[in-house]
Structure formats: C-alpha cells, structure tokens
DOLO-596771 format. One line per 3 residues: number of its first residue (from 0); their letters; for each residue y, x, z of C-alpha. Coordinates in Angstrom, 2 decimals, padded with zeros to 5 digits, always signed. Layout:
N
NUM = A = Y/X/Z; ...
# end
This chain:
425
0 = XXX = +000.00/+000.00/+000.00; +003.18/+001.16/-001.21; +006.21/+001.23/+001.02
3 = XXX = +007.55/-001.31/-001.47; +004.97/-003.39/-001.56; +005.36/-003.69/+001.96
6 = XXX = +008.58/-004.19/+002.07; +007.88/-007.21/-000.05; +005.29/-008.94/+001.84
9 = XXX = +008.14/-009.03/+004.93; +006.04/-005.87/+006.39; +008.87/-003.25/+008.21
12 = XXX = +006.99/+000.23/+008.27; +007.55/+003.21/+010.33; +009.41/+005.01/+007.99
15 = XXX = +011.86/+001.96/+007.56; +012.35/+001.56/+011.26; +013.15/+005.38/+011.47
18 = XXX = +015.51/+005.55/+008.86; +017.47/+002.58/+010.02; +017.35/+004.25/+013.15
21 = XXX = +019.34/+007.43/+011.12; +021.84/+005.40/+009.25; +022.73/+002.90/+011.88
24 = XXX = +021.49/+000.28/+009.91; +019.46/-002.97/+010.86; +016.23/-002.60/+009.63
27 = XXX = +015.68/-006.17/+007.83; +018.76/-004.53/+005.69; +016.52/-001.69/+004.79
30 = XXX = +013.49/-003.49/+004.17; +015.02/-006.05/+001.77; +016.78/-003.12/-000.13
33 = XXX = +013.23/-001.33/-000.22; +012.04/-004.45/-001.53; +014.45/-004.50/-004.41
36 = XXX = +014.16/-001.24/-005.29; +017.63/-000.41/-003.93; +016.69/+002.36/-001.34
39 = XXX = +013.28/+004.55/-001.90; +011.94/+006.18/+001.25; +009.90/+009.40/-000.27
42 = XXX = +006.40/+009.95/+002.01; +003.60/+010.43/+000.62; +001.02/+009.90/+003.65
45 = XXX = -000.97/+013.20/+002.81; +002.40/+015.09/+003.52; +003.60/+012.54/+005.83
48 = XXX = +007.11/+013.94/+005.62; +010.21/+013.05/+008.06; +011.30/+009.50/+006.96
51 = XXX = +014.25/+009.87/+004.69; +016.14/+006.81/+002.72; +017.99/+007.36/-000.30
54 = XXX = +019.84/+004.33/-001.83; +022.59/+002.02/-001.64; +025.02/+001.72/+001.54
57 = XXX = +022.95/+005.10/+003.46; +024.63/+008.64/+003.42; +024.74/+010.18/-000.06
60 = XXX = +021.54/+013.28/+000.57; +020.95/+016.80/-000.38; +018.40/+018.52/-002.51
63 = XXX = +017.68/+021.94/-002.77; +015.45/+023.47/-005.81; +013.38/+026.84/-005.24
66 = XXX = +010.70/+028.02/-007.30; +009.10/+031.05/-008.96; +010.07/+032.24/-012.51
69 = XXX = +007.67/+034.48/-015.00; +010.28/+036.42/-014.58; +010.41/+036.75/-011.16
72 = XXX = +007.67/+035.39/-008.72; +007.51/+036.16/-005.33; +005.79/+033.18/-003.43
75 = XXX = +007.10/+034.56/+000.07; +010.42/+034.56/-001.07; +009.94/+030.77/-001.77
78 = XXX = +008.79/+030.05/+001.34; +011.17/+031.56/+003.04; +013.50/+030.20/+000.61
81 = XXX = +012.19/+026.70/+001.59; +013.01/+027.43/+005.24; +016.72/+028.34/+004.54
84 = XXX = +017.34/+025.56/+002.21; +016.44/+023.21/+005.48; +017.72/+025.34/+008.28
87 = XXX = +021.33/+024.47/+006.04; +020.63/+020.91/+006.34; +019.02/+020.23/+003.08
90 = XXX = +017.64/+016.80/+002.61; +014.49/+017.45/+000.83; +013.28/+020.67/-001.35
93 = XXX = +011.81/+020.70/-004.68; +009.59/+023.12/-006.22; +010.16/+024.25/-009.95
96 = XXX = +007.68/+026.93/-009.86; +006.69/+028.59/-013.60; +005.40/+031.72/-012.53
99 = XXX = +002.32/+032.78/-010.82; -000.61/+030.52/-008.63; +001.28/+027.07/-009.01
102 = XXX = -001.20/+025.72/-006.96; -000.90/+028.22/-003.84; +002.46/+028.59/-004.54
105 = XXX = +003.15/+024.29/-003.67; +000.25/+025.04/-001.03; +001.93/+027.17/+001.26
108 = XXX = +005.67/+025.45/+000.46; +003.78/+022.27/+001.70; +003.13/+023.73/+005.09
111 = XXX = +006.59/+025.04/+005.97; +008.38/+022.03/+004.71; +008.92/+018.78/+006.48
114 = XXX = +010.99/+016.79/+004.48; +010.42/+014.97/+001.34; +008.94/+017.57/-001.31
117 = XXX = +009.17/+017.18/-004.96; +007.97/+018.70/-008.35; +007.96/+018.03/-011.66
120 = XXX = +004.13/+018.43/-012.74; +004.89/+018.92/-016.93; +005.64/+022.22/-015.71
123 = XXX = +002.24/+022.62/-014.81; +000.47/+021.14/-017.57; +002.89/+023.00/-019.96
126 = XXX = +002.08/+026.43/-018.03; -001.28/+026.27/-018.04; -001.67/+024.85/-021.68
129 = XXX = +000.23/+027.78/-022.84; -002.26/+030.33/-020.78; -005.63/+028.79/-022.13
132 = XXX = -004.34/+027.50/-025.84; -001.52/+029.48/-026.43; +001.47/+026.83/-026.42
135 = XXX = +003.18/+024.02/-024.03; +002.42/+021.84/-027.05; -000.84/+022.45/-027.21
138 = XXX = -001.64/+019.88/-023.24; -002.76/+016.76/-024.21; -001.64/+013.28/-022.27
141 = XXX = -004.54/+013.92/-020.25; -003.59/+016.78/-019.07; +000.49/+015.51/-018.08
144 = XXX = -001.49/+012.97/-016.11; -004.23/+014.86/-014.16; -001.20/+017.18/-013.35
147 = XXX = +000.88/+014.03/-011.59; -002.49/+012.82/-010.05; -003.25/+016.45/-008.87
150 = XXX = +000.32/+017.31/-006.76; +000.28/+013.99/-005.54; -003.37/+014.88/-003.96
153 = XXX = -001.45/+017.62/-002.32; +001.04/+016.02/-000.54; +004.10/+015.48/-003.01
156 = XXX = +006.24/+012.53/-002.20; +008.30/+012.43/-005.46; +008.09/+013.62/-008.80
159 = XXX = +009.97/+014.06/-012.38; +008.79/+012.38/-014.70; +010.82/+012.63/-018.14
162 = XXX = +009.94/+009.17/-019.50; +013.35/+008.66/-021.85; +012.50/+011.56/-024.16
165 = XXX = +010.62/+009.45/-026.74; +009.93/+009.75/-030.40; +012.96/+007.31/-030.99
168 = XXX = +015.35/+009.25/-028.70; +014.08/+012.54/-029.99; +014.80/+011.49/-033.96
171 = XXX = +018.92/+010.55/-033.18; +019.06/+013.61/-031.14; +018.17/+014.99/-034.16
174 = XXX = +021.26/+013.32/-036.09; +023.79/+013.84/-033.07; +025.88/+016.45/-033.60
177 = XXX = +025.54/+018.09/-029.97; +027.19/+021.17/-028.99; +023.82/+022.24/-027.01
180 = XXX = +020.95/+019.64/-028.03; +019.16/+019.84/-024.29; +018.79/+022.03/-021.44
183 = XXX = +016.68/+020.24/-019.55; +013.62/+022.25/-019.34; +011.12/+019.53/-018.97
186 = XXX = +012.72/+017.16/-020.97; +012.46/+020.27/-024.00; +008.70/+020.64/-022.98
189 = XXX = +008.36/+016.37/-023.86; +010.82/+016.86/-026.87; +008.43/+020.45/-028.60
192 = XXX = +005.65/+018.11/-027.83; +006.69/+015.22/-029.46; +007.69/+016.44/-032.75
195 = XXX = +004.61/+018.84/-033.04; +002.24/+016.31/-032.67; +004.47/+013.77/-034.40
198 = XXX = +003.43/+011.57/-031.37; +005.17/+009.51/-028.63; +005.82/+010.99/-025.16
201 = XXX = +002.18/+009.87/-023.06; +004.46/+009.50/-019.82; +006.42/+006.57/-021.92
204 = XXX = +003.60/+005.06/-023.97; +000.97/+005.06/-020.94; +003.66/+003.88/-018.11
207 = XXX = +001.50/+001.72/-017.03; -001.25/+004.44/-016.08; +001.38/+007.01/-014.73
210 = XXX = +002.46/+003.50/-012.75; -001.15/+003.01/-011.29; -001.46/+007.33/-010.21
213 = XXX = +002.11/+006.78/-008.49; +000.94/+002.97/-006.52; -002.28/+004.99/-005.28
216 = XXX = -000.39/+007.79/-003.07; +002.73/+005.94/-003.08; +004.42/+008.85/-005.15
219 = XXX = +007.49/+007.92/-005.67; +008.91/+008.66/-009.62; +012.42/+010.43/-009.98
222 = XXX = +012.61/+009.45/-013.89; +014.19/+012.45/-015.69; +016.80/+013.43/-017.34
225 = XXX = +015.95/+015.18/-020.25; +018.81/+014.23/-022.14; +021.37/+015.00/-019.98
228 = XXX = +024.39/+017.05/-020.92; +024.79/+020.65/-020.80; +028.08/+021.02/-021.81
231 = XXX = +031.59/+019.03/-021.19; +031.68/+018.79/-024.78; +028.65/+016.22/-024.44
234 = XXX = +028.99/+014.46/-021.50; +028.20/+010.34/-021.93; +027.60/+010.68/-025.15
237 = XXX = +025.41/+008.27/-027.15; +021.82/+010.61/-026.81; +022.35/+010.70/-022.94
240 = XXX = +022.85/+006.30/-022.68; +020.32/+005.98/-025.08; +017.95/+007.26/-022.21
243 = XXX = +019.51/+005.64/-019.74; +018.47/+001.81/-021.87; +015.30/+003.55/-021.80
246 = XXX = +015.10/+004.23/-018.20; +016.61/+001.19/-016.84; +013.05/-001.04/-018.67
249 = XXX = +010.69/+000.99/-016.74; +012.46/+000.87/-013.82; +011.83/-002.79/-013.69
252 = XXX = +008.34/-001.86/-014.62; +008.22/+000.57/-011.74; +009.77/-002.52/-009.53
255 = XXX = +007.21/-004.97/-011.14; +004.14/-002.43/-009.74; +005.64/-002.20/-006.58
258 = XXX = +006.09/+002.10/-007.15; +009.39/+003.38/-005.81; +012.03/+005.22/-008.24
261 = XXX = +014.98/+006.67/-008.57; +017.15/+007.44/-011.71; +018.04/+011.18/-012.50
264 = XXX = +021.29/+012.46/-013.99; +023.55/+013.23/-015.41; +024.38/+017.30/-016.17
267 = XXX = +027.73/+018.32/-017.32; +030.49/+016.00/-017.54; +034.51/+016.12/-016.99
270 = XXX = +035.74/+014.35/-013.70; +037.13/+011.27/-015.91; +033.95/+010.51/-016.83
273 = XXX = +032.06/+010.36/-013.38; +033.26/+006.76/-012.56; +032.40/+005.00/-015.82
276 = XXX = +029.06/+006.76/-015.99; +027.80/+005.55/-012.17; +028.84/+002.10/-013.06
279 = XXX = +026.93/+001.71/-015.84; +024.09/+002.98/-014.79; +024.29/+001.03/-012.25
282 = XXX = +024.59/-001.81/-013.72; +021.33/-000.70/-016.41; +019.25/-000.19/-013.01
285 = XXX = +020.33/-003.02/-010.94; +021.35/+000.01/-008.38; +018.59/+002.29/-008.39
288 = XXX = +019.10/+005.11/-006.64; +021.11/+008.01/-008.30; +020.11/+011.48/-008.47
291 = XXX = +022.43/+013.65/-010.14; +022.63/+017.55/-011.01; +026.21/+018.33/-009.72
294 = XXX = +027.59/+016.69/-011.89; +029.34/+020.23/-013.37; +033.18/+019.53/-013.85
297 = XXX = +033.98/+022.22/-016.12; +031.74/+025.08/-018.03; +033.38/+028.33/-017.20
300 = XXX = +032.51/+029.16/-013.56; +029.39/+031.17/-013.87; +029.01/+032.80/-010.05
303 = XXX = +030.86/+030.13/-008.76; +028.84/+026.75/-010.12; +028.12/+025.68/-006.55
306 = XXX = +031.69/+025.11/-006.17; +032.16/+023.05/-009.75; +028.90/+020.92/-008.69
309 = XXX = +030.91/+020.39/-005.46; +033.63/+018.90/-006.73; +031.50/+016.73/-009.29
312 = XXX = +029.29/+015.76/-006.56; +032.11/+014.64/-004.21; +033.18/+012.66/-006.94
315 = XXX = +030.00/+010.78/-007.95; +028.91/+009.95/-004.36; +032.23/+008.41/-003.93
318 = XXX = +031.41/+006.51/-006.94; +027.58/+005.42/-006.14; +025.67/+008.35/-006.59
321 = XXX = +023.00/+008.80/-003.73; +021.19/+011.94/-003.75; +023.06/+015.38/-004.83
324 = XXX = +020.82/+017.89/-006.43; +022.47/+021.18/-004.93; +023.43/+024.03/-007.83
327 = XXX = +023.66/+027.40/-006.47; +026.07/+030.49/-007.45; +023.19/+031.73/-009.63
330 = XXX = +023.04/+028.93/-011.47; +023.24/+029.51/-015.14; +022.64/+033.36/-014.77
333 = XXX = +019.52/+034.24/-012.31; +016.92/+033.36/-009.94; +018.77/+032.01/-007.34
336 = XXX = +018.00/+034.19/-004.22; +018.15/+032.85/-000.06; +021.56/+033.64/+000.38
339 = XXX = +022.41/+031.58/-003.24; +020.22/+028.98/-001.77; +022.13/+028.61/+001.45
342 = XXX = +025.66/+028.26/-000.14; +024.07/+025.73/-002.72; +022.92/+023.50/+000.21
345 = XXX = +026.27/+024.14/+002.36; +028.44/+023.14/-000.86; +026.49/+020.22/-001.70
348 = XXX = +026.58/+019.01/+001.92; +030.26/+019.06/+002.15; +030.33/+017.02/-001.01
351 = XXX = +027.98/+015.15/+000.28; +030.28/+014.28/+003.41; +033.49/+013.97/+001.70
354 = XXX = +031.83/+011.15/-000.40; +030.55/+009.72/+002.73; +033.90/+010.06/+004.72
357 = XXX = +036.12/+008.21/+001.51; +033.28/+005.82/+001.79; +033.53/+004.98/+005.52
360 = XXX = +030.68/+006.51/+007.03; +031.29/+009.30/+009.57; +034.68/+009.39/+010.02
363 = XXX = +033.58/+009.61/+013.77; +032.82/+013.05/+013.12; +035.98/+014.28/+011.31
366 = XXX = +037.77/+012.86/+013.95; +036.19/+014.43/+017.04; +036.59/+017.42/+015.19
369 = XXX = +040.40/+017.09/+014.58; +040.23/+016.49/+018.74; +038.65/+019.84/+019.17
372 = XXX = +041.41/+021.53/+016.98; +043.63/+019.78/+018.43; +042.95/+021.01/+022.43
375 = XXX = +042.07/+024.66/+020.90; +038.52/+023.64/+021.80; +036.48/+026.72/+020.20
378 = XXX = +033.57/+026.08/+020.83; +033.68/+021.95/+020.05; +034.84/+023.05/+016.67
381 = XXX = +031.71/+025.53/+015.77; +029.52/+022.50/+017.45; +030.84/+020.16/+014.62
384 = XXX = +031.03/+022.59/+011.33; +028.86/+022.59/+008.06; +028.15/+026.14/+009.19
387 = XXX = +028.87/+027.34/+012.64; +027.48/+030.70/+011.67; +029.67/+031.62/+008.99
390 = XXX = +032.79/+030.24/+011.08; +031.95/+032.38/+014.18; +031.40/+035.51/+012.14
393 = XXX = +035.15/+034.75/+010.50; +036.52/+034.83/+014.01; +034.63/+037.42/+015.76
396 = XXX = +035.33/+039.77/+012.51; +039.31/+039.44/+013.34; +039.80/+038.08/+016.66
399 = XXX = +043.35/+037.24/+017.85; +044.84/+039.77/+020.04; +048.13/+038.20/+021.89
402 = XXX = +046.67/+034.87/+022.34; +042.38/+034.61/+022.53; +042.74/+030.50/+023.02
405 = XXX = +044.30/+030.89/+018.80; +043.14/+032.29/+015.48; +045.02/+035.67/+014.37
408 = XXX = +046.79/+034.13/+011.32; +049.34/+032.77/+013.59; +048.48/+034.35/+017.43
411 = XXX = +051.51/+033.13/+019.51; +053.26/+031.10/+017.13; +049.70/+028.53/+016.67
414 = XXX = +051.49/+025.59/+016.11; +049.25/+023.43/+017.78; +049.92/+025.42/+020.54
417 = XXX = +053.50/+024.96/+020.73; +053.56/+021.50/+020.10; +050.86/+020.93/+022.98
420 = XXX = +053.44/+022.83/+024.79; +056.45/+020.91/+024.09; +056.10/+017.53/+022.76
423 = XX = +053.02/+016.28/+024.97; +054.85/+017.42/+028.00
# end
C-alpha cells in the first residue's frame, strides 16, 4: 500500500503524522493533499527514511546530488560526501553515480544516509549496456525497467524517470532551432536511444508497467526533465512545454495508480521567466510538486553557479516551486568536491528560506534573530545562522579589540550599541 493509496482510503500513516508534526500542519490537511497528489512523502519502507513532505503550503526543501564520474570515482569520497551534504541541512541526497561498482557504490550511500535517497536508474542500464554491448543504445526496455525495479529493492525512495523525451518530442527538437539541443544527461541517454532504434521511449510507452514497479515499493517517480534548458537563450521555449503536456497526462496516470510524483524542472531560464513558468505548470499538473535545477539566472558565472541557482531558486519557491535541487560552485566545470557540496546545500538553503520567509513561514526565526543582533547577543546569533561554523571562524579570525560585546568593522562606534545606549534609556 502506497502512502497515497492510503491517504485515499481516509488512512493517516506515520510518515503523515510526522511531517505534520514538522510543518505545523494538521494532519487531515496533509493526508487530503497526499491524496490528491499535492504533497509526496518519499519512504520507501526498505530504507525507511526520516519522513519528509514535499508539496504545496510545506517549506520549499533541499537536494543535494553526489556521485562518482568515470572520470573520477572515489566511493569514500561519496560517502563522506553524503554526510556533509546532510550535516548542512540538506533535505534528501541523490546519487548520480557513472563510474565504478554502481551497486556498492548506492550500497554503502544507503547506510550513511537517512533521508529520502534518490537515483536515476537509466544511468545504470545505460552504463552497463555500454560495458557488455558496447553502447548506451544498445539496453533494451527490459533492461531500463529491471534497473528501476532493482534500486527500488535497495532502498530508493524516489527516482528519475525521463518519461517526456518521446519519439514525438525528440522529432521537433529536431526542427527547433536551440542554442544547445539538451544537457540533460539522462534525458540524452532516452533521446540516442530513441532515434537509433527508431523506437519510442519504453518508460513512456510501458507507463503502465514502470506504474506497477513504483505501486509495489511505493517508489515514488520524480518525472524528468530531459528537455530542460541549458542556456538563457532557451528557457520556456516550445521543446521544454511540449514535455511539460507530456508530463502533466501521466501524472494523472501516476494519480490514477495511486504512485506518488513529482514534476522536475526547469534548467536555465532569466528571472522574468520564473513566474510564468511555475504557473503553468502548475496549472498542467493540478500542483504537483516542483522540483527544479536552480533555476540558473544567467550563463556566465562558472565558479560561482551556486550563487546564480540561489537567486533563481529564491525566486521559484516564492513562486510555487517546492523542492530546490542544490548546484554547487563546480557546477559546469568539475566533480564537485565536499567543500563544493557544502556551499551548494548552504546556498540552496538560504534560497530555500527566503522563499519561505516572503511566503509567511518562519518569520519567527528571522525575527528572534534580529532580537539577538539587536542585544549584541553572540552567541543567540551563531544559534540561529545557516552556518554557525563559517560565522564563528569570521569573528574569531578578526576579533574586535576596543569593544569584545561588537564586530571590528565598527568596534566603539557599533551602532546598535549607541543607540541601545541612548535612545532606549
């Protein structure tokens, strides 16, 4: 029994009890927005994961994606990658692994990991095509599906699955004249596949079958986006709402089946497009949740992309988005490595919050911390922050010297100090 199908019957789980518990939310709210498909809760009971809700009216969430490369694959680094991402308050990890055991590697991320964990299995069916026939093209449907089947045995609570990349949407991306025709990597494996064999995408033509795998371990489907824009120059263009019509059928179907899912997007895109893009996918959904990649407000800050996904992030959950996918400094340019991972997570948490805060949620927390500054309260403050650590080592590395209850940019002339001093006499 899914969590949706219990949510329909009138049943309130566990999980939905704890995560109204998290949101302040009443839990009837939960379970009729479970019901309708307008929160998923991620737990696959094999993993059994720490509750987590990700939809409409609960705080917008973090994910952080590690993973080995063939050109770099350390599994220990992963792990240990894994670790930072939550010790920086990430909501849930994802691993993209391409290089090395894929099996082990998801093995031992499993055990270190207690939040929601997600994958996208192509990648595996892809790899390992490639290594005993020679190409990605060469897995057969079989294969994408005993690859879904298989990580959900492990433990994984949601996966990709790039269902809009069809034969149809493949021939007009053809015709469109795109500045860069894809860049996401599964959503390339689905498109080399499809015109090779001269086939449709199995994931789309066999739904119903990828439907029944998800249902059995209550793997929850995060329905790619392959067409998604990797530079301004293409943002909500025709290619990218094409798969979005697509996307918004089967998530009905998905609804039908009682299988939890959540919509993926959208890549690259100005801020003046944000608004109009939420809102009408949105609308295509019936507000499934939103799981965007930044989105990336300009093209031309490689080393500093955490920072552009930031500001594209704040934006979108302010608009509806629900679930920030973090980008890292590397981003773009390399493996990203722990510290890369860290500042992805911190970035895309502060987004995160200043979504939440325009949308009314935790301003309780912005204001007990302008209290703290307010009385000079040091310690209050580095309670409160995104990252205490980084704050204390800012302070301790120039420490005020006429004045230890300021900071040393203004020592005795704090102005907060002299107003305390004065005017609330």
């Amino acid at each position: 029994m899914t969590q949706m199908e219990d949510a329909k019957r009138g049943i309130i789980t566990e999980q939905m009890k704890e995560v109204a518990k998290e949101e302040g939310i009443e839990v009837e709210v939960i379970r009729r927005r479970v019901a309708s498909g307008k929160i998923v809760i991620p737990f696959n009971p094999i993993h059994s994961p720490k509750p987590l809700g990700i939809g409409k009216g609960l705080r917008v969430k973090v994910n952080a994606n590690i993973g080995t490369s063939r050109e770099h694959c350390d599994p220990h680094e992963e792990v240990e990658k894994a670790k930072v991402a939550i010790e920086s308050g990430a909501h849930t990890v994802m691993d993209l692994s391409t290089g090395g055991d894929l099996d082990e590697i998801r093995k031992k991320i499993l055990e270190v990991v207690n939040v929601p964990f997600g994958t996208v299995p192509v990648y595996q069916a892809g790899i390992e095509a490639m290594k005993k026939k020679g190409a990605i093209v060469d897995m057969t449907a079989d294969d994408m599906f005993r690859a879904f089947e298989h990580q959900a045995k492990q433990g994984v609570d949601f996966a990709v699955a790039h269902v809009g990349v069809t034969k149809e949407s493949v021939e007009r991306l053809k015709r469109q004249k795109r500045m860069i025709p894809m860049v996401s990597r599964g959503g390339a494996f689905h498109m080399a596949w499809i015109l090779h064999h001269g086939e449709e995408n199995p994931l789309y033509k066999e739904f119903d079958y990828l439907l029944e795998i998800a249902k059995e371990y209550d793997l929850t489907l995060s329905l790619g986006d392959g067409m998604r824009s990797g530079a301004i120059y293409d943002s909500n263009d025709r290619a990218k709402f094409q798969e979005l019509l697509i996307i918004g059928e089967l998530v009905e179907r998905c609804r039908e089946k009682g299988v939890q899912c959540m919509v993926e997007g959208p890549g690259h895109m100005p801020m003046n497009h944000i608004e109009s893009n939420i809102r009408i996918m949105k609308t295509v959904t019936r507000e499934a949740p939103y799981f965007v990649l930044g989105p990336l407000v300009t093209d031309i800050a490689p080393g500093y992309d955490h920072l552009v996904a930031g500001i594209g992030g704040a934006i979108a959950g302010y608009y509806g988005a629900d679930f920030l996918c973090y980008v890292t400094p590397a981003e773009h340019l390399a493996l990203p490595d722990k510290e890369d991972v860290k500042q992805g997570v911190i970035a895309a948490r502060i987004a995160a919050h200043a979504a939440d805060l325009a949308r009314g949620i935790d301003v309780d927390l912005d204001n007990e911390f302008s209290k703290a500054r307010d009385s000079l309260n040091w310690k209050k403050m580095f309670e409160l922050c995104v990252d205490p650590e980084k704050a204390k080592e800012y302070r301790k590395r120039n420490p005020p010297l006429e004045d230890p209850s300021t900071c040393s940019m203004c020592g005795k002339l704090c102005a907060i100090k002299i107003v305390n001093e004065y005017l609330k006499k």
